[in-house]
C-alpha positions in Angstrom: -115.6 123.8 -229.9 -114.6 121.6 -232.8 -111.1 121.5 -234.2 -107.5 120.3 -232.6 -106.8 122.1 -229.7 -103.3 124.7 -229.9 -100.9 123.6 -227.7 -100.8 125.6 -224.5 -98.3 128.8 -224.5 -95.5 129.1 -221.9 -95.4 125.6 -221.5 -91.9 125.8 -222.2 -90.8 128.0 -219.5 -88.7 127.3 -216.3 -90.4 130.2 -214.8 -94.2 131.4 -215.3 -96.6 134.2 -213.8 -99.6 133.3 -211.9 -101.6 134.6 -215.0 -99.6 132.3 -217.2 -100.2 129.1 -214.9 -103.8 129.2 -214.6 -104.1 129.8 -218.6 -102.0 126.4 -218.7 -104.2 125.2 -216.1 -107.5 126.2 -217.4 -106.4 124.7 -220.8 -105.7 121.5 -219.5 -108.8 120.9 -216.9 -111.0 121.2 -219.6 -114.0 120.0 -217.5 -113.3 122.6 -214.7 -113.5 120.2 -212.1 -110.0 121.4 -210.1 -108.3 118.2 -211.3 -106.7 117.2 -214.8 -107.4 113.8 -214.9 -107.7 110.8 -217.6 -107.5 112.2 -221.1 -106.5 115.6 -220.2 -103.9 114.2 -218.0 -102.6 112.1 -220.9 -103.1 115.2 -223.5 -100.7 117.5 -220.3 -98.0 114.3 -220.0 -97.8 114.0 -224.0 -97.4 118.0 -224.5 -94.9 117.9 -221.8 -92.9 115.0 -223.7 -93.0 117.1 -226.7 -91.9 120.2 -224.7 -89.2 118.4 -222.9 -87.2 116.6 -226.7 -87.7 120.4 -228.0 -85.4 121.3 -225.2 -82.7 118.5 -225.6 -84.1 116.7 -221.8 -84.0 113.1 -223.0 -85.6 110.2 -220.4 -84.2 106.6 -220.5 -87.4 105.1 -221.2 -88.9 106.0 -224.4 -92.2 103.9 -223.5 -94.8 106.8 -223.4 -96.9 104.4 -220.6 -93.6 103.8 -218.3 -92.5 107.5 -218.2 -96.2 108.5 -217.3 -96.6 106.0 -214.5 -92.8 107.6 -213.0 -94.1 111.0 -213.3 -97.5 110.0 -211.5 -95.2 108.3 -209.0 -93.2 111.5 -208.3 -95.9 113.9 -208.9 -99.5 112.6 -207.8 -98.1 112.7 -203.8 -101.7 111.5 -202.8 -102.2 108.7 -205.3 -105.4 109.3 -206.4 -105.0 109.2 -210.2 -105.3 112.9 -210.6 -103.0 115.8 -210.6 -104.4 118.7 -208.4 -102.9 122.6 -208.9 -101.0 121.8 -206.0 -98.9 119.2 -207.3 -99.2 120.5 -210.9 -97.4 123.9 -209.3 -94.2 121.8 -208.9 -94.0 121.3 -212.1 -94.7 124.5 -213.4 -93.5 127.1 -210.6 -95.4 130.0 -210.2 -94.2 133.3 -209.2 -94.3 132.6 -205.3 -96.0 129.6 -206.1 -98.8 132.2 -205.5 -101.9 130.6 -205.9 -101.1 127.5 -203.1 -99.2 130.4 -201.0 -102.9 131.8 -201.0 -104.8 128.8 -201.2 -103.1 127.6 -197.6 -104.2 130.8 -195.8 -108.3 131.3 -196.7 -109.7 129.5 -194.8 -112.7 127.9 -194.7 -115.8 128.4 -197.7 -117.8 129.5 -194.7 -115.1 132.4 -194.0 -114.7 132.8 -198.0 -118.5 133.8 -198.5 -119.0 135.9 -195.2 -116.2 138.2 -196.7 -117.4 137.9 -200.1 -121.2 139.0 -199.1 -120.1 141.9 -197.2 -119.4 143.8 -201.0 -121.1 141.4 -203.1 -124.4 142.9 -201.3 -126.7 142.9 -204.6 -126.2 139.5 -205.1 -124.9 139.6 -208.8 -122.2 137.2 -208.1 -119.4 139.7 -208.8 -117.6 142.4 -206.6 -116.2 145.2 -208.0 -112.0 145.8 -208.6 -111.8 148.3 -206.5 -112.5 146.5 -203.7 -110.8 143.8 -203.9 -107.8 144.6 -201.4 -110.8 145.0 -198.3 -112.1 141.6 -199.3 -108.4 140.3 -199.1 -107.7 141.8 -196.2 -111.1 140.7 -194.9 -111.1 137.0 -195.7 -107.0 136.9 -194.3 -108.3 138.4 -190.9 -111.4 136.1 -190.8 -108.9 132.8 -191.6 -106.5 134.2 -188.7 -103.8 134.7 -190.9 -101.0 137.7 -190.2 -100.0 139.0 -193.5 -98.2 143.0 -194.0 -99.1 145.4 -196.4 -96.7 144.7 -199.4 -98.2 141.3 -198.9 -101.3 142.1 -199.2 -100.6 144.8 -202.4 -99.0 141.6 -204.3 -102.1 139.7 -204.0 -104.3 142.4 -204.8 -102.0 143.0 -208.0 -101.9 139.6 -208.6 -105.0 138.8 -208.8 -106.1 141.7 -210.4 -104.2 140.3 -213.2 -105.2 136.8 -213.2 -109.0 137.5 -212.9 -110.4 140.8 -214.2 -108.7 139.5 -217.9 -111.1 141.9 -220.3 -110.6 145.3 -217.6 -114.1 145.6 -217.0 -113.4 146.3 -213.5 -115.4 143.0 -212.1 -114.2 140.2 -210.4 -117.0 137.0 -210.7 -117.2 134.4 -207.4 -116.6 131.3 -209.7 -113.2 132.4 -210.9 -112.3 134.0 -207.2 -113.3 130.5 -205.4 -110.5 129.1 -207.4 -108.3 130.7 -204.6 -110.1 127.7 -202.0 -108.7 124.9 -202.2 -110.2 121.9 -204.1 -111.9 120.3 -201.1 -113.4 123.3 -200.1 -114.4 125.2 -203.0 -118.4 124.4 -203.3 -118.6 125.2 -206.3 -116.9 122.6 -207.9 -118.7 120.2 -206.1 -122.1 120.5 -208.7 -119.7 120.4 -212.1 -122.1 118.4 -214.4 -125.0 118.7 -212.6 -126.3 122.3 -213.5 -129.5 123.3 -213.7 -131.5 125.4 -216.5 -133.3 129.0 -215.1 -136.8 127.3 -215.5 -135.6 124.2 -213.7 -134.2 126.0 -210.9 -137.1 128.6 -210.0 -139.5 125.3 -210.4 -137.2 123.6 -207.3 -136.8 126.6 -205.1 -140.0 127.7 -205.5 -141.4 124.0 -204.5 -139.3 124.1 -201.4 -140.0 128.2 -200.9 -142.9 127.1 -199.7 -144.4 130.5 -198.3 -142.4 132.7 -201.0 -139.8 134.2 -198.2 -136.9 133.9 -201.1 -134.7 131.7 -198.7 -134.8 127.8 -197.8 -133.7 126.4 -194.4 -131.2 123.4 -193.7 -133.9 120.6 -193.4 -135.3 122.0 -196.9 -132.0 122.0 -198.8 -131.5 118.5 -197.8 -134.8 117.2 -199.9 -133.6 119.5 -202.6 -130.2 118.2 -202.9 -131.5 114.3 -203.3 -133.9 115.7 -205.9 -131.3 117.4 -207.7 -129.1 114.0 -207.5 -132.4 111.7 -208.6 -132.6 114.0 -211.8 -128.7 113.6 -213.0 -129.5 110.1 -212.2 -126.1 109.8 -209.8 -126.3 107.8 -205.9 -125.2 109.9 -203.0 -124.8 108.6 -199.6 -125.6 110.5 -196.5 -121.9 111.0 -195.7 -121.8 113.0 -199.5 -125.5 114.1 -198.3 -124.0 115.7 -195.6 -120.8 117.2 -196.8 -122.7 118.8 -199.7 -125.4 120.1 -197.4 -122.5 122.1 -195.4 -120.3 123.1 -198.4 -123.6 125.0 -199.2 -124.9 126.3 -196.1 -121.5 128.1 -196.4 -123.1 130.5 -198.6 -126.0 130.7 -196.1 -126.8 134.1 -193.7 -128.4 133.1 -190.1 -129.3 129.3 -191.9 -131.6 130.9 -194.2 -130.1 130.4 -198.0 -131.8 132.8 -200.3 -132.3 132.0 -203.8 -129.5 133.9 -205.5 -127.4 132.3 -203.2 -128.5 129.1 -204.1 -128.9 130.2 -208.2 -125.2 131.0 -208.4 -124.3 127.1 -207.3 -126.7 125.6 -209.0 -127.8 127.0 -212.1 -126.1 127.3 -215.4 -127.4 130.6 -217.1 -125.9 132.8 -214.3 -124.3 135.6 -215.2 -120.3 133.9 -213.9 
C-alpha cells in the first residue's frame, strides 16, 4: 500500500501483551518471513531511537551506524544479520514472554500438523475457536511436554486473543504456525515463491498422475525443483532435502493430498 507507514503503537512501553507484540512484530517483518532484516531492521532500530530521546534515554554515540552495530552486538545472539522474535522478545517483553514460552514446547512441524488435522478434518485450513484448547492440549501431549490446567487456560486465552482478531470464531494454520519456531515452521520456507490456483492444479495434476488427489515422496521431490526452476532460485540437495521433509510434515501415511499441498504452496488460499 502506498503512503508513509504510522509508526507502530505500544512501542513505547516497558511492558506489552502478546497481542501487542506480534502487532509490533507483524508491522516490522513486513515480508513475513519470521525475521526483520535489512530495511525493516533499520526502519525498527530508527523508530526505537526516536522512542528512546522521547523518553529522556540518551546513548553516548550519536552516530545512527555505531549504536546499530552495539545493539546487533547485544541483540543478534546468533550473528546472522537478522533479528528473530526470539531475540526481538528481549527487547520488547511479552507477558510471559508467551510466544517463545510456547514456541520451546511444540515440538516438531510433524507433531504440529498431526494435531492440527485431527479438527482441521475438511481441509479448509482453519479450525474452529472452540476447539482450540483440545488442539493445545493435543500438540503439548504429542511434544511430551507436562503442562497443568491454568496453563493450558492461559494459552487458550492467549491466543484466542492474538489470532481470532475480527471474532469470527476461526483460527487460520498460517497465523497458528507462527507458534513453531522459525526453523520449523514450513510455511515460511516458500515466502516469495507462491503459486497462482491455475498454476498449482496444472503441477499437481502433472505429478497426480492417476487422479488419486495425493502425491508420494519421490513425486514431491521433482515438483519441488520445478517449482524452484520457475522462481528462477538454485537449491542444493541438502535445501532439497530439508524442504522435502518440512513438507512431508503435512503428509498422512506419505501420501500428501492436494489441499495439503495447496495451503503451502498456493497464494489464493483462503489463510
Amino acid at each position: 500500500m502506498a503512503g508513509p507507514q504510522q509508526q507502530p503503537p505500544y512501542l513505547h512501553l516497558a511492558e506489552l501483551t502478546a497481542s501487542q507484540f506480534l502487532e509490533i512484530w507483524k508491522h516490522f517483518d513486513a515480508d513475513g518471513n519470521g525475521y526483520i532484516e535489512g530495511k525493516e531492521l533499520e526502519n525498527f532500530f530508527q523508530e526505537l531511537e526516536k522512542t528512546r530521546k522521547v523518553s529522556g534515554m540518551t546513548s553516548k554515540s550519536d552516530n545512527l551506524g555505531e549504536k546499530m552495530k552495539a545493539f546487533m552486538q547485544k541483540y543478534d545472539k546468533n550473528s546472522d544479520g537478522k533479528i528473530e522474535m526470539a531475540e526481538l522478545a528481549q527487547i520488547l517483553p511479552t507477558e510471559e514472554n508467551f510466544l517463545l514460552c510456547f514456541r520451546q514446547h511444540v515440538g516438531s512441524s510433524a507433531e504440529f500438523m498431526e494435531a492440527w488435522r485431527k479438527y482441521d478434518t475438511d481441509r479448509s485450513g482453519y479450525i474452529e475457536a472452540n476447539e482450540l484448547k483440545g488442539f493445545l492440549s493435543d500438540l503439548l501431549k504429542k511434544a511430551n511436554r507436562p503442562y497443568d490446567e491454568p496453563k493450558l487456560q492461559e494459552y487458550t486465552q492467549t491466543i484466542l486473543r492474538m489470532f481470532d482478531l475480527n471474532g469470527d470464531g476461526k483460527l487460520g494454520l498460517s497465523e497458528m504456525s507462527r507458534l513453531l519456531p522459525v526453523q520449523e515452521n514450513f510455511l515460511l520456507k516458500f515466502q516469495g515463491m507462491k503459486l497462482t490456483s491455475e498454476e498449482f492444479n496444472a503441477i499437481f495434476t502433472f505429478y497426480d498422475k492417476d487422479g488419486s488427489g495425493y502425491i508420494d515422496e519421490n513425486e514431491l521431490d521433482a515438483l519441488l525443483k520445478d517449482l524452484y526452476e520457475k522462481n528462477k532460485k538454485e537449491m542444493n540437495i541438502q535445501e532439497l532435502t530439508n524442504y522435502r521433509k518440512s513438507v512431508m510434515s503435512l503428509a498422512e501415511a506419505g501420501k500428501l493430498y492436494r489441499k495439503d499441498l495447496e495451503i503451502v504452496l498456493c497464494s489464493e488460499t483462503p489463510l
